[in-house]
N, C-alpha and C positions, 0 to 999 in steps of 0.2 A: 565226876562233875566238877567242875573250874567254878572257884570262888571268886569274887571279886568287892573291893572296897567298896563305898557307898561311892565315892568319888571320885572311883577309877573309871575312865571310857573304855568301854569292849570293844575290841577290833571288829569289821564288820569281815574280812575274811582272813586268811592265815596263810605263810609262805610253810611250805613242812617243814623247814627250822621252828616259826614260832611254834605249829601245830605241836611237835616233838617236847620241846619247853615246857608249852600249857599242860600236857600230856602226863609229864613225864617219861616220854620213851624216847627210842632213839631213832633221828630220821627215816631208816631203812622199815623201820617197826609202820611209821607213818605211812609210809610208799607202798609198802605192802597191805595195809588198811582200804587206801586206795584202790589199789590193783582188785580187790575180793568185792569192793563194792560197801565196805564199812563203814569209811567215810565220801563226803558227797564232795569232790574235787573237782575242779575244771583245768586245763592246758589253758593258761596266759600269754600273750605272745607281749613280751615287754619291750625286747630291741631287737628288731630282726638281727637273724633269724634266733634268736635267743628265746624261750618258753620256759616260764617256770610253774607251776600247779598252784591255785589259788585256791583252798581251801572254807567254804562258808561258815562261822562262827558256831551259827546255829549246829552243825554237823559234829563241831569239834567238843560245845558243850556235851552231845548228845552222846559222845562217844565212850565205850564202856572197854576199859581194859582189861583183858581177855587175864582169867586168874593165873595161866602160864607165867605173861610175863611179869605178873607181881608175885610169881613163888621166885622168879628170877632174880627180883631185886631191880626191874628196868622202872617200873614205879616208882616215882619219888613222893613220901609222905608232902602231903598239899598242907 
């Protein structure tokens, strides 16, 4: 679960860079979340024909990382 200060504003969605960051994991880790259905993404279309995955906030709070890859050390202490 993503902490945040009293007076920090929450993103309302997430590029799988930030997702990855908030996370602690690593992009690929993200993508893969996606692809199974884990996390709730969408296809963006920003500059044709350019598409990057926008990820819902709510989704990335919600998201529970898998005990694998915090025996791995991809987890980073929040």
């Amino acid at each position: 679960m993503l902490r945040y200060a009293p007076d920090m504003v929450r993103p309302r969605r997430y590029t799988i860079p930030e997702a990855a960051k908030s996370l602690g994991i690593t992009p690929e880790s993200v993508l893969g979340a996606i692809r199974r259905g884990r996390l709730k993404a969408r296809l963006k279309t920003v500059r044709v024909p350019r598409k990057i995955w926008s990820i819902s906030a709510e989704s990335v709070e919600a998201y529970e990382v898998s005990a694998s890859h915090q025996e791995r050390g991809l987890k980073k202490a929040l």
